[in-house]
SELUM-475975 format. One line per 3 residues: for each residue x negated, y, z of C-alpha. Coordinates in Angstrom, 3 decimals. Example, Ala and Ser with C-alpha at 12.3 -4.5 7.8 and 13.67 -1.06 7.14 Angstrom:
BEGIN
-12.300:-4.500:7.800 | -13.670:-1.060:7.140 $
% end
This chain:
BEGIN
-56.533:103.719:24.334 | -56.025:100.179:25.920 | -55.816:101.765:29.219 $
-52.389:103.501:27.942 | -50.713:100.463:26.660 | -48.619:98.035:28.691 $
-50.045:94.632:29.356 | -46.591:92.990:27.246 | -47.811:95.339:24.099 $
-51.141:94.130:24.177 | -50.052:90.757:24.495 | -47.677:90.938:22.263 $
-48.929:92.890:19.520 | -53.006:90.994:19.734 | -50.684:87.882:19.752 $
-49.229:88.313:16.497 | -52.428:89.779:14.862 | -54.204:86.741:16.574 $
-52.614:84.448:14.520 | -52.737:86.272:11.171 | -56.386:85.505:11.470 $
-58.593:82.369:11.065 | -61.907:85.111:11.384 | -63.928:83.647:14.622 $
-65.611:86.630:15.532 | -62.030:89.233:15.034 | -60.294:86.672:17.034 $
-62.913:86.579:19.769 | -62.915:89.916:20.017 | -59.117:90.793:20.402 $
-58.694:88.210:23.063 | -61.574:89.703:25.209 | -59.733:93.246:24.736 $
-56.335:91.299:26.009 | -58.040:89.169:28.520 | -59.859:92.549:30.020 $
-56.367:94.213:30.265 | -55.134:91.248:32.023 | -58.011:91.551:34.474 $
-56.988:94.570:34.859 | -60.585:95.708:34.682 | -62.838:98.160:32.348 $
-63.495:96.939:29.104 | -67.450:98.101:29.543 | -67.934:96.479:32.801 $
-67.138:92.427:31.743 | -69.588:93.202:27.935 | -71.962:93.620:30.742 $
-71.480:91.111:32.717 | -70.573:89.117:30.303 | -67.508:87.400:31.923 $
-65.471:86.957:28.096 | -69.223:86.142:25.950 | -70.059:82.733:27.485 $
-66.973:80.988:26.474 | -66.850:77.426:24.477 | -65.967:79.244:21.285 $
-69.213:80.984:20.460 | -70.981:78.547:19.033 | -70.723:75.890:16.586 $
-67.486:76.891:14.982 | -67.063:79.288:12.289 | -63.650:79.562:12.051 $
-60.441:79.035:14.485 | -57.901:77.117:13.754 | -54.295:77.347:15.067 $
-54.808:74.467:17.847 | -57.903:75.757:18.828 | -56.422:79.178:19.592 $
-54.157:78.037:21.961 | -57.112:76.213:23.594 | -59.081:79.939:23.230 $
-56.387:82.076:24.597 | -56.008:79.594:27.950 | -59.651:79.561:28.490 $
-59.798:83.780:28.281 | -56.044:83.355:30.370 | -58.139:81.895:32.985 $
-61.510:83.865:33.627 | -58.626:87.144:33.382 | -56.874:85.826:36.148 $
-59.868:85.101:38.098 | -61.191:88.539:38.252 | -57.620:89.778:38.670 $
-56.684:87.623:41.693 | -60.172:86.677:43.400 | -62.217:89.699:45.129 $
-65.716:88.652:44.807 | -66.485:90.238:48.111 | -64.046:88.039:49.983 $
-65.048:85.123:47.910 | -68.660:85.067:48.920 | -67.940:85.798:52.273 $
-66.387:82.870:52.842 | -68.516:80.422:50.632 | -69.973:77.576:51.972 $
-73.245:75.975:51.898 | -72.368:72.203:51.175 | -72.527:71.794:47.707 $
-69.823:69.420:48.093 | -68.105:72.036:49.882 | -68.651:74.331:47.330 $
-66.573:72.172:44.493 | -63.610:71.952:46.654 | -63.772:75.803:47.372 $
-64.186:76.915:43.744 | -61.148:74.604:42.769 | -58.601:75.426:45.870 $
-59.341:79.266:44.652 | -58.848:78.492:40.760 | -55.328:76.744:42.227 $
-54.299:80.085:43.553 | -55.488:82.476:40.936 | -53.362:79.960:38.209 $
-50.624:80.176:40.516 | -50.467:83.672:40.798 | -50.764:84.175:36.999 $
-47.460:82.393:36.496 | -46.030:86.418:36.801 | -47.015:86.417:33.703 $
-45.488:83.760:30.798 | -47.970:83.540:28.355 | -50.813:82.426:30.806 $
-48.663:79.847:32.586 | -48.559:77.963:29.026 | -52.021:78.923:27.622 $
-53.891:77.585:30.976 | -51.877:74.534:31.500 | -52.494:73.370:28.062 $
-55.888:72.720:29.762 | -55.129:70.698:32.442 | -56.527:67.105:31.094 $
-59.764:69.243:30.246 | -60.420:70.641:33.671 | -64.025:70.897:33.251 $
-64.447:72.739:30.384 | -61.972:75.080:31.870 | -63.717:75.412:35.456 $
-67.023:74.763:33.802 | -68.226:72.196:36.306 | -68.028:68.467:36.742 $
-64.347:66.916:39.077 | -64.254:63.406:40.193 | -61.106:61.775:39.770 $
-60.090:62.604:43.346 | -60.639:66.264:42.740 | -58.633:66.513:39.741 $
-55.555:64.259:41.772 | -56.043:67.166:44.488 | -55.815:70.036:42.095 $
-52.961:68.693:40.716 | -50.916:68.123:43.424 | -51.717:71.361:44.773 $
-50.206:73.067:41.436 | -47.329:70.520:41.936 | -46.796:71.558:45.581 $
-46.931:75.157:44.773 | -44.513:74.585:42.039 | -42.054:73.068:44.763 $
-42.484:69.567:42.308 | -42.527:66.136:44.051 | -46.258:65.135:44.736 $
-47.592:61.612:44.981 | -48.349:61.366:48.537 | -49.723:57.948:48.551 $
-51.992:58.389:45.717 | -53.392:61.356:48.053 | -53.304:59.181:50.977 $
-55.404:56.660:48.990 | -58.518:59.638:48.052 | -57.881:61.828:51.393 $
-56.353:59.742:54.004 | -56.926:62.594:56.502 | -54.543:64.929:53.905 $
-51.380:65.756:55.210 | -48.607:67.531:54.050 | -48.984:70.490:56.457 $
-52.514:71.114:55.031 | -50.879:72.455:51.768 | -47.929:74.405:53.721 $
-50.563:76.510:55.640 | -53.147:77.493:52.691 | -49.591:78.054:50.695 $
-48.060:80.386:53.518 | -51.474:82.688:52.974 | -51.317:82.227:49.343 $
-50.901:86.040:48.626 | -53.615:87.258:51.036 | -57.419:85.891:49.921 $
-58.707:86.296:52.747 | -56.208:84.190:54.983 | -56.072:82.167:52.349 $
-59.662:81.452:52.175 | -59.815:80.653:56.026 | -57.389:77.950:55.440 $
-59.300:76.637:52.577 | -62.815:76.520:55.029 | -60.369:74.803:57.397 $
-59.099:72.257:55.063 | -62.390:71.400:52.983 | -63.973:70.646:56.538 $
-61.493:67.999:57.395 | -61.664:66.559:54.259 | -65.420:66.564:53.967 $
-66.782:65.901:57.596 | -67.311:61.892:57.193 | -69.705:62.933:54.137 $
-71.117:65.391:56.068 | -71.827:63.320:59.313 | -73.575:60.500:56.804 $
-76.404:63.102:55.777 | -76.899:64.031:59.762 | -80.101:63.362:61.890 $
-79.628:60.763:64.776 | -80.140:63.647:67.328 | -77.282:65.614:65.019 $
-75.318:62.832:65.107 | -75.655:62.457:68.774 | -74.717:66.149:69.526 $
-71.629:65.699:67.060 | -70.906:62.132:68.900 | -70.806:64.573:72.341 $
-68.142:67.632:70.435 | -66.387:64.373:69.183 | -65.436:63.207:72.555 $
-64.830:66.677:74.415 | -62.191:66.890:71.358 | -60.263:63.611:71.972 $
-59.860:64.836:75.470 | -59.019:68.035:74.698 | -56.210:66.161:72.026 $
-54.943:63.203:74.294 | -54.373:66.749:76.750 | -52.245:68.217:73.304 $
-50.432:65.015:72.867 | -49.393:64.948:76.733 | -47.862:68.659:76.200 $
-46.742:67.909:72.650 | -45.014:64.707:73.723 | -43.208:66.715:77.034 $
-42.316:69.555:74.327 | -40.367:67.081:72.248 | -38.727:65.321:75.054 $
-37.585:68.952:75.657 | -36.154:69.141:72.112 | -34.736:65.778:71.785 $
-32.445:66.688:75.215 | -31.119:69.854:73.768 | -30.599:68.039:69.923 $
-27.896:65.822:72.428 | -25.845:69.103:72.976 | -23.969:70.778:70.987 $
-25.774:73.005:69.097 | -23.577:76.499:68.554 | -22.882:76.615:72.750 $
-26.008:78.492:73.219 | -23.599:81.369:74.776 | -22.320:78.758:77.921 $
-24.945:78.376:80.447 | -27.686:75.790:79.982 | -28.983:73.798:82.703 $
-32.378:73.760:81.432 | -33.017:77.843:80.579 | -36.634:77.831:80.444 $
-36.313:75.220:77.478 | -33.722:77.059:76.129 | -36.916:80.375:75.664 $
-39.193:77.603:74.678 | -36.893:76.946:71.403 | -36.161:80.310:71.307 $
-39.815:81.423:70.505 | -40.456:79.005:68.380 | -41.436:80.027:65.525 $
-39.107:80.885:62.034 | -39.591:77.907:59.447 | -38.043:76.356:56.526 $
-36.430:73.200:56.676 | -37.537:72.962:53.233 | -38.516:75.473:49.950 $
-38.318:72.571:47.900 | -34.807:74.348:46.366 | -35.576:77.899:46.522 $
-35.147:80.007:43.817 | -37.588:82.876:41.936 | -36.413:83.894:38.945 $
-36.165:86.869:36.613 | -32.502:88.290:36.082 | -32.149:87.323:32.175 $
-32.475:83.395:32.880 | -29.427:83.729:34.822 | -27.024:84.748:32.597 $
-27.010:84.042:28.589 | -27.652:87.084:26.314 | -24.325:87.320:25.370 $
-23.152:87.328:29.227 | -26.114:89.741:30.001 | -25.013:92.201:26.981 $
-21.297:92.212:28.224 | -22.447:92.474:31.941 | -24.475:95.520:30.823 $
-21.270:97.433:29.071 | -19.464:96.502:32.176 | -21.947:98.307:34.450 $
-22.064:101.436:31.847 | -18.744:101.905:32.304 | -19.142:101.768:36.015 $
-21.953:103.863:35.207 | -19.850:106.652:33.252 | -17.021:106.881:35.779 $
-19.806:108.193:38.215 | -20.664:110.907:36.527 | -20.558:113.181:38.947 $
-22.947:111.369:41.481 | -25.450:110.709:38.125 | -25.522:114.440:37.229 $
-26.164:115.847:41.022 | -29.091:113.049:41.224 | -30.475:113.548:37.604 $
-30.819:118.023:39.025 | -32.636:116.535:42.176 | -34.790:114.212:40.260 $
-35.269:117.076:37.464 | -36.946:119.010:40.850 | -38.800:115.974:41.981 $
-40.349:115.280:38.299 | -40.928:119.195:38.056 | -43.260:118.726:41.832 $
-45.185:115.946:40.768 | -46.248:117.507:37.330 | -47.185:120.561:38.406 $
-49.964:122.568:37.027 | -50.045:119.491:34.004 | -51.170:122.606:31.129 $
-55.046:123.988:31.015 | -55.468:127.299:29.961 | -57.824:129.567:28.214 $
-59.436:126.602:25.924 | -60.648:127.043:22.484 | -58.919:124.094:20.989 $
-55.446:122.602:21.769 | -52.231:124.032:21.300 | -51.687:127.677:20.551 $
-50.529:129.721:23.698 | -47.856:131.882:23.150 | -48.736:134.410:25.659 $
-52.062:135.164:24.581 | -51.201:136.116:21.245 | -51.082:140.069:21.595 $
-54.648:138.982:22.743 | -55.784:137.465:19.555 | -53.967:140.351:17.803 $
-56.102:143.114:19.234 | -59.060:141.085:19.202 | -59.131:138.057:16.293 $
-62.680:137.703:17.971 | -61.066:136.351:21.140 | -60.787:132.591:20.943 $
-59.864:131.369:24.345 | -56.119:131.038:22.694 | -55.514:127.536:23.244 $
-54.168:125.148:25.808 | -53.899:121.448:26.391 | -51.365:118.868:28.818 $
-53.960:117.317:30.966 | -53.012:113.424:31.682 | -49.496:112.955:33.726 $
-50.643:111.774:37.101 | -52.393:108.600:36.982 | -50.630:104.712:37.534 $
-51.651:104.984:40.924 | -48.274:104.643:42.816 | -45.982:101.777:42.429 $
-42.193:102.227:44.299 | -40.520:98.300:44.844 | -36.509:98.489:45.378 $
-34.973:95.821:47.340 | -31.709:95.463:46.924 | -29.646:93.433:49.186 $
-27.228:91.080:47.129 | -24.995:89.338:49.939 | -21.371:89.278:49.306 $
-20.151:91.806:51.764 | -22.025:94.408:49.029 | -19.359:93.405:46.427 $
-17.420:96.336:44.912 | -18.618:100.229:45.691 | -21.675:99.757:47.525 $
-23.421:97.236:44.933 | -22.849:99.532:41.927 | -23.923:102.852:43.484 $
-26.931:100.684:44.578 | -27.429:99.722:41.073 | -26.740:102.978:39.385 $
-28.883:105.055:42.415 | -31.771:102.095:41.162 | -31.265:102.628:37.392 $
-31.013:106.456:37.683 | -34.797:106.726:40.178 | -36.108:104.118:38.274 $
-35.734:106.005:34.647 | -37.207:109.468:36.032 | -40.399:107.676:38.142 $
-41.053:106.133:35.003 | -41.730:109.427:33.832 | -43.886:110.725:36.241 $
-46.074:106.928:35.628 | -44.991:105.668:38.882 | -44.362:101.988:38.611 $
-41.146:100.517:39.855 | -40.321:97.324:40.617 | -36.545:96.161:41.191 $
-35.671:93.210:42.834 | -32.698:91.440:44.761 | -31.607:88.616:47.234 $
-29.198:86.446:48.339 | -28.913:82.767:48.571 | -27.856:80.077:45.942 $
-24.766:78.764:47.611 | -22.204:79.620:50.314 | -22.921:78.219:53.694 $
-25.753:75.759:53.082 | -26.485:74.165:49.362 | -28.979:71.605:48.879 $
-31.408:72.131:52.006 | -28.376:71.513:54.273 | -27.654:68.168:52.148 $
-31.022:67.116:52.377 | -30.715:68.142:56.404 | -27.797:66.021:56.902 $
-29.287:62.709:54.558 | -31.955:63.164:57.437 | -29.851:62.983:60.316 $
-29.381:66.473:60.866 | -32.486:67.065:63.231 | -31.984:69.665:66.227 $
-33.178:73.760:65.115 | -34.072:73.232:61.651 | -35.029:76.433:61.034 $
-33.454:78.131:57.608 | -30.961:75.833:55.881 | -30.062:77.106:52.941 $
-31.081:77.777:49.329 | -32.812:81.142:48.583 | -32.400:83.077:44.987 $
-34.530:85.973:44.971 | -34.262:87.897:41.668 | -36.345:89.869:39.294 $
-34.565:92.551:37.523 | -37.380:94.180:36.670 | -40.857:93.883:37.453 $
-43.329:96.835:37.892 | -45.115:96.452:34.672 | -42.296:96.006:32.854 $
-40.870:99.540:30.395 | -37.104:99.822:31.685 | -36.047:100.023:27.814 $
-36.951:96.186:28.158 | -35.468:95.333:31.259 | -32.230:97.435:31.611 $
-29.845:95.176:30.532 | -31.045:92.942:33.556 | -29.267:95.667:36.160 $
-26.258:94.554:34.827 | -26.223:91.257:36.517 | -25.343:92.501:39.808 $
-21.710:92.534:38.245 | -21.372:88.665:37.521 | -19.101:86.822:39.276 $
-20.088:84.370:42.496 | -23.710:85.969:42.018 | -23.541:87.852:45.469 $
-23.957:84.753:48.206 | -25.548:84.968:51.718 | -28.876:86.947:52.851 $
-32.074:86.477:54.499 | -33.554:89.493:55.130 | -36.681:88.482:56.655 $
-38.154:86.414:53.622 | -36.911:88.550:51.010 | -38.714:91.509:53.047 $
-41.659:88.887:53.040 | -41.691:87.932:49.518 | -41.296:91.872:48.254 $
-44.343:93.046:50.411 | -46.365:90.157:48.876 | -45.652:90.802:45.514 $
-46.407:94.995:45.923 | -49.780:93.369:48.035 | -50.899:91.885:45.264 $
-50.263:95.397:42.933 | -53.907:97.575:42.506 | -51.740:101.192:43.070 $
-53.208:102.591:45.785 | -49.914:104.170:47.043 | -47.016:101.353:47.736 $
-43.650:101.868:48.439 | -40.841:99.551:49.442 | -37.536:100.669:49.811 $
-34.823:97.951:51.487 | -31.104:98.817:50.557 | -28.673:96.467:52.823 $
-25.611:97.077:54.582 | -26.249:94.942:57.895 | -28.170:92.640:59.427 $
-29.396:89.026:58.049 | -26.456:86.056:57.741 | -26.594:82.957:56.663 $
-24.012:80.481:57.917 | -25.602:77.074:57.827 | -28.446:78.769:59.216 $
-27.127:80.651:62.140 | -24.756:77.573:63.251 | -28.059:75.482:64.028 $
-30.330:77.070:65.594 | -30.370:80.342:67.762 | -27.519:82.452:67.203 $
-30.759:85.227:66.526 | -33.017:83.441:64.160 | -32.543:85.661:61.341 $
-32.811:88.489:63.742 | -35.758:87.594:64.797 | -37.058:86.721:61.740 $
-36.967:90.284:60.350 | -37.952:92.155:63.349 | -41.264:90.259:63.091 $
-41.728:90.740:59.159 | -41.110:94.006:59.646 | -43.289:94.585:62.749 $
-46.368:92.913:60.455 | -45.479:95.725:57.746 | -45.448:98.266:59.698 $
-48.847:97.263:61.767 | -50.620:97.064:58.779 | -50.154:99.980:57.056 $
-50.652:99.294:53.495 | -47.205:99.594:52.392 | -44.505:102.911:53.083 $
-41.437:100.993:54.210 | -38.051:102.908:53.955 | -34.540:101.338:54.853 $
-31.447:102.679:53.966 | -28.366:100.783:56.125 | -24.688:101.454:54.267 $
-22.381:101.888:56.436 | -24.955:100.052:59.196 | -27.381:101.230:61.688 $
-30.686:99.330:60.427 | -32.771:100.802:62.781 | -32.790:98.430:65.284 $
-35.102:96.466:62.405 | -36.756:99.293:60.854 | -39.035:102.297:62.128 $
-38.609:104.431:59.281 | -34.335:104.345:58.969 | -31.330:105.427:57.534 $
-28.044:104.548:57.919 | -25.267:106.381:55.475 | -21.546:106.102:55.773 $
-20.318:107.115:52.054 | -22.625:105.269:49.662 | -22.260:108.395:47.181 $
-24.999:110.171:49.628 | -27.521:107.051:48.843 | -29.018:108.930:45.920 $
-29.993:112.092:48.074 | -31.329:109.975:50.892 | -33.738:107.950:48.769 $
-34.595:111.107:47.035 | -35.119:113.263:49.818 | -37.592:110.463:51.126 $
-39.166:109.619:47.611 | -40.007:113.576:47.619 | -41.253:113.256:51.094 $
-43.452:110.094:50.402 | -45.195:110.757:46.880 | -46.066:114.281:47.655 $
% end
């Protein structure tokens, strides 16, 4: 029965009943059913292994009180997450031998797995309620520089200042970069956990070379000096490389289309590759904290208007959907049972014979969660007017049937916060506006619904794509980035992303300092990645624009009213 519920009922409805009760052993018990959802993992298998049973709770209290169920439900929160977010295989692969080591492994991993949870609400509040009682919640003993590190980890990952010189003063080999490069693999364990080896090393090799032999030591003293050759060797290219950069920051930057003396400097730059000038003011955020619920409900009647003047378009799709539903359900009735519901057509059967029992049949199960569809819809401003709503109402319209047939869907949009550079292009120019910054300007990347989420208690969110001065600038490549990560991180076997744009990547502050093809770039490499891989379909639909220039798998339409029958035709095409 759990298994058919959503992860928000269970939540919600254990929640409630959770604190109706002061009963230690009823309480215990519903959070180990909720914590098991959010695990997403059989019941069965965690009794055995007891993941839920050796918890702080079990002993020496015979009652719960409402403080200490708070304290219960983030403890539960946590082990969840942990089997939800770290593959055991992967995890032991990569698990070192130090025992110091070890420490610093378990908590970079825990840093992740919390940070991951923050999808969901509940657990964000429930686990950080622990956070001046680490070790009851990790269930080991942390130093006072291991806490700091956690900390500022969470901090960095929450794009929140960090105290650098308190780090400085417990890891003075930390730097900033460390935590960019185990962040960038944040979604992928195992890259992830590479970066971790890589970082625990460098901040754990003086202890290590203390507990070495003197031979040991000598053969380290040997790879230490082969290394500071091999580095003064990087700081003589490094140090030439920047010369090259601080020439060409001299020049004017948006004259990349005149001829440049130096051209092999010019590829150099070129090839270098796509950064951030800073995330520190990007944006993820689910649609309804954007708008109040007042704006939200009068954005929604807007759009229903929009949605009944389209008629026409809605009824053609909802035929061709009716089909599609129709395909994937086939063959959902069993025949010939003796219990179930009564089959019409073998009554003059049981009529001639009462003897003859086999008069029943049953619905087997509708297909099995085991496809999940994300939508990507491109919110730039050149999408304003037509093309937006028939995206929107093409979304809403898929979206309700696939729910149907239990396919997941996810909906999601992008733009950027501000027109032509917001606060990253400030911040850029406060610094002295160094040469090829990279991306310059504020992403907003939107939730309007996520996959888990019923579409009775999310469609009011569609709506948004209406309000006024929402639709900004796009960057293709990231939002491609950050919608592939998120579907990554789904347990559907089957994974669809579908990209709805009407042209290339543009962003204004971005474009006017660097390469005139950044963006470009940018994408073609995401998409190359996606495509390599393999994990995920990837379908792109260009209105009024020829996308495949970016995209294998391509279409480009010139009336937007044909979107619904090209994402159809390629939805049929993809989950049969």
């Amino acid at each position: 029965m759990i298994k058919k519920l959503s992860l928000n009922y269970i939540k919600d409805v254990l929640g409630k009943n959770l604190t109706k009760t002061q009963n230690k052993e009823d309480i215990l018990n519903n959070q180990k059913i909720v914590a098991n959802s959010l695990s997403n993992s059989n019941c069965q298998t965690h009794e055995k292994n007891n993941e839920f049973h050796n918890n702080p709770f079990e002993k020496n209290q015979t009652s719960i009180d409402d403080r200490n169920l708070k304290i219960t439900r983030g403890w539960f929160d946590f082990k969840a997450i942990n089997l939800r977010y770290i593959n055991e295989n992967i995890y032991i692969k990569f698990y070192p031998k130090n025992s110091t080591q070890q420490k610093l492994y378990k908590l970079l991993n825990y840093s992740r797995s919390i940070y991951l949870s923050y999808e969901f609400k509940g657990c964000k509040m429930n686990i950080k309620k622990y956070f001046d009682k680490l070790n009851l919640l990790f269930g080991y003993e942390l130093d006072k520089k291991e806490i700091i590190l956690f900390k500022s980890l969470i901090d960095f990952f929450e794009y929140k200042k960090i105290n650098k010189n308190l780090l400085k003063k417990y890891y003075p080999k930390l730097l900033e970069s460390d935590f960019v490069n185990i962040f960038k693999k944040i979604n992928i364990q195992e890259e992830f956990s590479k970066e971790c080896i890589k970082l625990i090393k460098k901040l754990t090799s003086d202890k290590e070379k203390e507990e070495l032999s003197p031979t040991e030591k000598n053969e380290d003293l040997n790879d230490i000096n082969q290394k500071k050759e091999q580095q003064k060797q990087k700081q003589k290219d490094s140090k030439l490389f920047s010369d090259i950069f601080e020439k060409e920051g001299h020049k004017e930057k948006n004259k990349f289309n005149k001829s440049i003396e130096d051209e092999d400097s010019l590829e150099k730059i070129k090839k270098k590759t796509y950064n951030q000038f800073t995330k520190e003011f990007d944006l993820f955020i689910n649609a309804e904290k954007l708008a109040t619920i007042e704006e939200l409900g009068e954005l929604r009647r807007k759009f229903e208007k929009e949605y009944s003047e389209n008629h026409n378009l809605i009824n053609k799709l909802a035929r061709k959907l009716d089909r599609l539903f129709n395909s994937l359900n086939r063959n959902s009735w069993i025949y010939d049972q003796e219990e179930g519901h009564f089959d019409s057509s073998k009554f003059a059967n049981f009529i001639a014979n009462p003897e003859y029992q086999d008069i029943f049949k049953y619905k087997k199960q509708i297909r099995e969660k085991n496809t999940v569809v994300s939508l990507l819809l491109d919110n730039s401003g050149s999408m304003r007017g037509k093309p937006i709503i028939t995206s929107a109402i093409t979304t809403e319209i898929i979206t309700k049937v696939l729910e149907k047939c239990n396919v997941n869907v996810e909906i999601l949009g992008f733009t950027t916060k501000e027109w032509k550079g917001g606060e990253s292009k400030k911040k850029w120019e406060n610094l002295g506006k160094p040469s090829f910054p990279g991306r310059l300007n504020d992403l907003l990347h939107i939730i309007y619904k996520d996959a888990d989420c019923r579409w009775s208690n999310c469609k009011k969110n569609l709506g948004l794509v209406l309000k006024e001065g929402l639709l900004k600038e796009n960057i293709d490549g990231e939002a491609l980035s950050w919608a592939y990560s998120r579907l990554n991180l789904r347990r559907e076997k089957k994974k669809i992303l579908i990209v709805i744009s009407d042209g290339a990547p543009v962003d204004d502050s971005t474009l006017s300092t660097n390469t005139p093809d950044i963006l470009d770039n940018h994408l073609k490499e995401v998409v190359d990645k996606i495509q390599k891989k393999n994990k995920v379909q990837l379908l792109a639909i260009g209105i009024g624009h020829d996308v495949s220039k970016y995209y294998q798998n391509a279409f480009v339409i010139e009336d937007v009213d044909s979107l619904g029958d090209v994402i159809i035709e390629n939805l049929s095409r993809m989950l049969t």
